[in-house]
C-alpha positions as CSV (number, residue, x, y, z in Angstrom):
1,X,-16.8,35.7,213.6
2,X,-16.5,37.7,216.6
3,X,-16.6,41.2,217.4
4,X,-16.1,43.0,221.0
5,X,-18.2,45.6,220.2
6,X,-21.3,43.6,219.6
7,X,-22.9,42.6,223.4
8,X,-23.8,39.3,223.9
9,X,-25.6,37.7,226.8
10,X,-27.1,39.8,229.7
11,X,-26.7,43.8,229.2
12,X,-26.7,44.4,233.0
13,X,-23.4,42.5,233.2
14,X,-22.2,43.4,229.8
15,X,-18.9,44.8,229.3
16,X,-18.5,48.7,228.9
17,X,-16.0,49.1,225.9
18,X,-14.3,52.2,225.4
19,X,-15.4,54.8,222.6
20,X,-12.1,54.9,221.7
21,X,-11.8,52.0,218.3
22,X,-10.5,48.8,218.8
23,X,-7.2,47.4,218.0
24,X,-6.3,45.2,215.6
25,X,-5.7,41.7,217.5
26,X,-1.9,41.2,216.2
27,X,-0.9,44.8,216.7
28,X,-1.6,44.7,220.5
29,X,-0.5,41.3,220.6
30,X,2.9,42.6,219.5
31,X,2.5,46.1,221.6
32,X,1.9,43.4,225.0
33,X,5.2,41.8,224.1
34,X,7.2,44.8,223.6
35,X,5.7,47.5,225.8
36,X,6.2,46.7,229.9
37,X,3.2,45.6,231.4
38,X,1.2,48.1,233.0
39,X,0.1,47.6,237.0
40,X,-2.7,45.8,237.5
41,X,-5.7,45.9,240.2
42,X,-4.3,44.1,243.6
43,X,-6.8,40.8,244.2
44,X,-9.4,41.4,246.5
45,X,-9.2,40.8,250.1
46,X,-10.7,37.9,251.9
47,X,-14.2,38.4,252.3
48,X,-14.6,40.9,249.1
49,X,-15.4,41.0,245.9
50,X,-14.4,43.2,242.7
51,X,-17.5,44.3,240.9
52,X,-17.6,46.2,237.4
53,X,-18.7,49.8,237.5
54,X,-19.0,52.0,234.8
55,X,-16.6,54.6,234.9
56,X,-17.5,57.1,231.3
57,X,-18.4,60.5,231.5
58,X,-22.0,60.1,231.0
59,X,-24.1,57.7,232.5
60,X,-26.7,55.7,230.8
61,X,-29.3,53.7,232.3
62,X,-29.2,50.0,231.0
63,X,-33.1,48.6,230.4
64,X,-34.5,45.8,228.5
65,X,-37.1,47.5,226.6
66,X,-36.3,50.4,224.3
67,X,-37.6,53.9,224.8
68,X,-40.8,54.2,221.9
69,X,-42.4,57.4,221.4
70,X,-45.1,57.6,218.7
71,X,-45.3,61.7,216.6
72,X,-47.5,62.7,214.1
73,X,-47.6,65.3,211.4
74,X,-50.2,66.6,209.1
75,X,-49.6,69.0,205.9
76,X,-52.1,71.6,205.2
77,X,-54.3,71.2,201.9
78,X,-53.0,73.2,198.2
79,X,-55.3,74.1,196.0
80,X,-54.4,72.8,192.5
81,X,-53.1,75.5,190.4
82,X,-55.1,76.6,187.3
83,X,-53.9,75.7,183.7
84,X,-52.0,78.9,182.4
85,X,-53.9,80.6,179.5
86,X,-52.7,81.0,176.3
87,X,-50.8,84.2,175.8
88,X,-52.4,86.3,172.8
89,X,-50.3,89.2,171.9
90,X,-51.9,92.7,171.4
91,X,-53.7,93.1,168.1
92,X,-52.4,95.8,165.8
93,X,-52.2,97.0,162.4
94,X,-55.9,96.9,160.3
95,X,-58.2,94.1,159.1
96,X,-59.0,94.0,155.4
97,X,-61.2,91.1,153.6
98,X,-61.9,89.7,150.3
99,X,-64.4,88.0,148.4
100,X,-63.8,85.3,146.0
101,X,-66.2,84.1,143.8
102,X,-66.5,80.3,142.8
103,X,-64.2,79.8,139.4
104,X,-62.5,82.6,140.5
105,X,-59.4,80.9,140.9
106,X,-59.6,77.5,140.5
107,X,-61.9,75.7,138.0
108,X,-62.1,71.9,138.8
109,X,-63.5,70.4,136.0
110,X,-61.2,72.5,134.0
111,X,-57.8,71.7,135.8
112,X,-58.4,68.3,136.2
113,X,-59.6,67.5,132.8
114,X,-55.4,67.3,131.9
115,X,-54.8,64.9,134.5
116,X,-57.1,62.5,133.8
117,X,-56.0,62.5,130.1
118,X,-52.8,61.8,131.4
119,X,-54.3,59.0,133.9
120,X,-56.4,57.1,131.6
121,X,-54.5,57.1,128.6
122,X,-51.3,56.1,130.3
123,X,-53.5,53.7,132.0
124,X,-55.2,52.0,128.7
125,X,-51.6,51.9,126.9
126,X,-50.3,50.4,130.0
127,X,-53.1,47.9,129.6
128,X,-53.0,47.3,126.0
129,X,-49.1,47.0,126.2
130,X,-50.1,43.4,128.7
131,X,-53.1,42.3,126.4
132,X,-50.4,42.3,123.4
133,X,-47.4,41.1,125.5
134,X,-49.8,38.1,126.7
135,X,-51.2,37.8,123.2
136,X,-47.8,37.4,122.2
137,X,-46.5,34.7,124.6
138,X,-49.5,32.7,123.9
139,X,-48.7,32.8,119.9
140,X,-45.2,31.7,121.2
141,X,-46.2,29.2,123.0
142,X,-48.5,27.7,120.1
143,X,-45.1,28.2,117.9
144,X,-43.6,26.2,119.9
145,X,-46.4,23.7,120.6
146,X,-46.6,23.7,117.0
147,X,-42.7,23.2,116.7
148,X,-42.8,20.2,118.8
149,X,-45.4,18.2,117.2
150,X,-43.5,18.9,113.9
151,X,-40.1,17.6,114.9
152,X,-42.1,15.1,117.1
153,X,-44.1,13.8,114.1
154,X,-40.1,13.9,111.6
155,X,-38.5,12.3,114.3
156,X,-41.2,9.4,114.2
157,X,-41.3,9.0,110.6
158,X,-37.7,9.3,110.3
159,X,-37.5,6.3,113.0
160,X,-40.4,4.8,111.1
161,X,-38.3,5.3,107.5
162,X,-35.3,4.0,109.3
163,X,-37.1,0.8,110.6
164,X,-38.5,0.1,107.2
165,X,-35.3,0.5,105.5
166,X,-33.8,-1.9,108.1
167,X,-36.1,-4.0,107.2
168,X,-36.3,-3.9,103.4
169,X,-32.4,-4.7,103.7
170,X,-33.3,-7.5,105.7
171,X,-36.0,-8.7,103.6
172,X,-33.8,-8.3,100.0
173,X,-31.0,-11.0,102.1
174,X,-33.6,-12.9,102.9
175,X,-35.2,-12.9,99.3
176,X,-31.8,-13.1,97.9
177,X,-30.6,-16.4,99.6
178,X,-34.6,-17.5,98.9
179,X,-34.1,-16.7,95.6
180,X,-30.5,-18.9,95.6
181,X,-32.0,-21.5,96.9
182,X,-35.5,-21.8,94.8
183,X,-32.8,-21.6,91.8
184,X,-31.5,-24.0,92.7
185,X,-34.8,-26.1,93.9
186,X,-36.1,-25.3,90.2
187,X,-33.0,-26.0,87.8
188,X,-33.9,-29.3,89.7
189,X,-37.4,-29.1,89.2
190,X,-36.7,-28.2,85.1
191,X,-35.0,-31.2,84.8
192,X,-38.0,-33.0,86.5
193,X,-41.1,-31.2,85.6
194,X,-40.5,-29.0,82.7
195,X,-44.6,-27.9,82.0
196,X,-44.8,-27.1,86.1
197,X,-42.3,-25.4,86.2
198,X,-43.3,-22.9,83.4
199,X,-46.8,-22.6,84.6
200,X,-45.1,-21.7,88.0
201,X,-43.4,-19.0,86.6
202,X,-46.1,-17.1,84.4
203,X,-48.2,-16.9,87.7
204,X,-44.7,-15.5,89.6
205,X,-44.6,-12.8,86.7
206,X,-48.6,-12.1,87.2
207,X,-48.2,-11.3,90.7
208,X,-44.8,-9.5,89.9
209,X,-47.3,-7.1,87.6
210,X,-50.2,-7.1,90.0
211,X,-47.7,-5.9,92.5
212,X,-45.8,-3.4,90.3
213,X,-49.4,-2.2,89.4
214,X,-50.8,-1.5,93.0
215,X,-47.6,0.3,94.3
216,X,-47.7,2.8,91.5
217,X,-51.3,3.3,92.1
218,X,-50.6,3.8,95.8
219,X,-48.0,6.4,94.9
220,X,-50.1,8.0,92.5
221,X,-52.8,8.5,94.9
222,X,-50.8,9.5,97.8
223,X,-51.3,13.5,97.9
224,X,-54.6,13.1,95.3
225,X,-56.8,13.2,98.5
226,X,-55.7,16.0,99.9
227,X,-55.5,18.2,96.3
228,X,-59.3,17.3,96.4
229,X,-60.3,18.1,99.7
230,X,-58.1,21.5,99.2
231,X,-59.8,22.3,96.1
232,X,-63.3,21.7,97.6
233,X,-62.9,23.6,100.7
234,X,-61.7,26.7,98.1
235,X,-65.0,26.4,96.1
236,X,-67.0,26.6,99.6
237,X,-68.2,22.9,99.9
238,X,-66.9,22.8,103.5
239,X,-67.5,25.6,105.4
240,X,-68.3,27.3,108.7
241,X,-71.4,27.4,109.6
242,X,-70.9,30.1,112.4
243,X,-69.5,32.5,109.3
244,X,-71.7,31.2,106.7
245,X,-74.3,32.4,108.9
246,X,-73.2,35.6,110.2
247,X,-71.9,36.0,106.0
248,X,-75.4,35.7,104.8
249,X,-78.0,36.3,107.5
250,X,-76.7,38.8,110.0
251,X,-74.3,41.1,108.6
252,X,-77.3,42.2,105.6
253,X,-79.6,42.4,108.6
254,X,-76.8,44.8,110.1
255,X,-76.7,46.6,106.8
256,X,-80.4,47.2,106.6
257,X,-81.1,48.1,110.4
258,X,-78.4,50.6,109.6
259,X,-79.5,52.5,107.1
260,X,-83.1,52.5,108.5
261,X,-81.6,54.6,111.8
262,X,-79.2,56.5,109.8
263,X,-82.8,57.7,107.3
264,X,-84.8,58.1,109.9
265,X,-82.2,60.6,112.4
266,X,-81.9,62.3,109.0
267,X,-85.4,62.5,109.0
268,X,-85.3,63.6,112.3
269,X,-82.6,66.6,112.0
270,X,-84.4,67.8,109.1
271,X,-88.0,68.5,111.2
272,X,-85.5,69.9,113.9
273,X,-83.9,72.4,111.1
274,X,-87.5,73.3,109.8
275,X,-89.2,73.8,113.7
276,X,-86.2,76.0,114.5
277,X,-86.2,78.1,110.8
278,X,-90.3,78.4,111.4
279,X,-89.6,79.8,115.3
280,X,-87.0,82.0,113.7
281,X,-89.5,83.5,111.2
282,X,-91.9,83.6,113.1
283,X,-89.7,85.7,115.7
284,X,-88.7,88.1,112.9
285,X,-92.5,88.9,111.9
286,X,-93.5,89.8,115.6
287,X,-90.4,92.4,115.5
């Protein structure tokens, strides 16, 4: 980029431009072609030289070091100003005063006694309402605990009931073509051994009986164990200690300590009740 009216090189030989703006480089380009040329300086003569000499209205004197000149000021010192005081208007009208006693207006023990019925009470039922919702969850829970092990302990003797059927059906084919094919064995074994085969069978019915005899006896005796331990727990053979104890040892010891401090506060009030009608009396005579 260039500019003519930045100087470049040596100031003593640099160019004195016009103050007038320059042109733009087109528009005098076109202004050369169009306007006649203007006369020009004649070439110097032999022996001469043209020199450049500045030719503006004021002179200025071209130097290598610029002009510096040091100035100094100094303010004079403010004082700071001083907070501005609070305005206070003009007093007027008249001063009057009062004396309030204490409980005058406001008894505290009295006011507040309300409020902290209100506090504690809505406090304790808010309380007790959680003690009896947990109380109840946890008897819901041991419902359903309790459910559980029910249809846990059905469900395992249904499968139990099921398996034994399965097998009983299994075992009565079984027996059946057993029993087909020992008829069979002893129709042949009649024919051989009459007298065995007879002794055979009177043993067969024996154990038929002995067998009979032990499942009724079985059934018999299925729920007999648990009437009896029912009926003895009722008539107190098994019972808590804990309770038994607290039945028989502390709660008549509770009884008897009772009545010994209810006697002897009785006891008590009534010496009160004759000290104070004796101080009356005696108050009375000295009248």
């Amino acid at each position: 980029m260039f500019d003519r009216r930045v100087i470049r090189g040596n100031t003593y030989a640099a160019q004195i431009l016009p103050a007038a703006p320059p042109e733009n480089t087109l528009t005098s380009t076109k202004r050369r072609k169009t306007a006649p040329k203007a006369p020009g300086t004649p070439n110097a003569v032999e022996g001469r030289r043209h020199i450049d000499v500045q030719t503006d209205s004021f002179l200025e004197e071209l130097t290598d070091t610029v002009p510096e000149r040091d100035v100094n000021t100094q303010t004079d010192p403010f004082m700071d100003r001083p907070p501005t005081p609070l305005f206070i208007p003009m007093k007027i009208g008249l001063d009057a005063e009062t004396q309030i006693e204490a409980g005058d207006l406001f008894d505290f023990d009295f006011e507040v006694e309300p409020i902290l019925e209100v506090l504690v009470g809505k406090t304790l039922e808010q309380g007790l309402m959680e003690v009896m919702e947990e109380e109840e969850l946890a008897a819901m829970r041991a419902h359903q605990e309790h459910f559980e092990q029910i249809r846990n302990a059905e469900l395992v003797a249904t499968q139990r009931m099921e398996a034994a059927e399965k097998r009983k059906i299994e075992e009565k084919e079984h027996r059946l073509a057993q029993r087909t094919q020992s008829h069979a064995d002893r129709l042949a074994d009649w024919r051989l051994f009459p007298h065995q085969e007879r002794d055979r069978l009177e043993r067969e019915k024996q154990v038929r009986e002995k067998v009979a005899a032990q499942t009724f006896a079985r059934g018999y005796l299925t729920g007999l164990v648990g009437n009896v331990f029912d009926k003895l727990y009722d008539q107190g053979y098994f019972y808590d200690p804990v309770e038994k104890e607290i039945a028989e040892d502390f709660m008549p010891w509770l009884e008897t300590e009772t009545g010994d401090c209810i006697e002897r506060e009785s006891r008590v009030r009534q010496a009160v009740d004759l000290v104070i009608e004796h101080a009356v009396k005696q108050n009375e005579d000295s009248r």
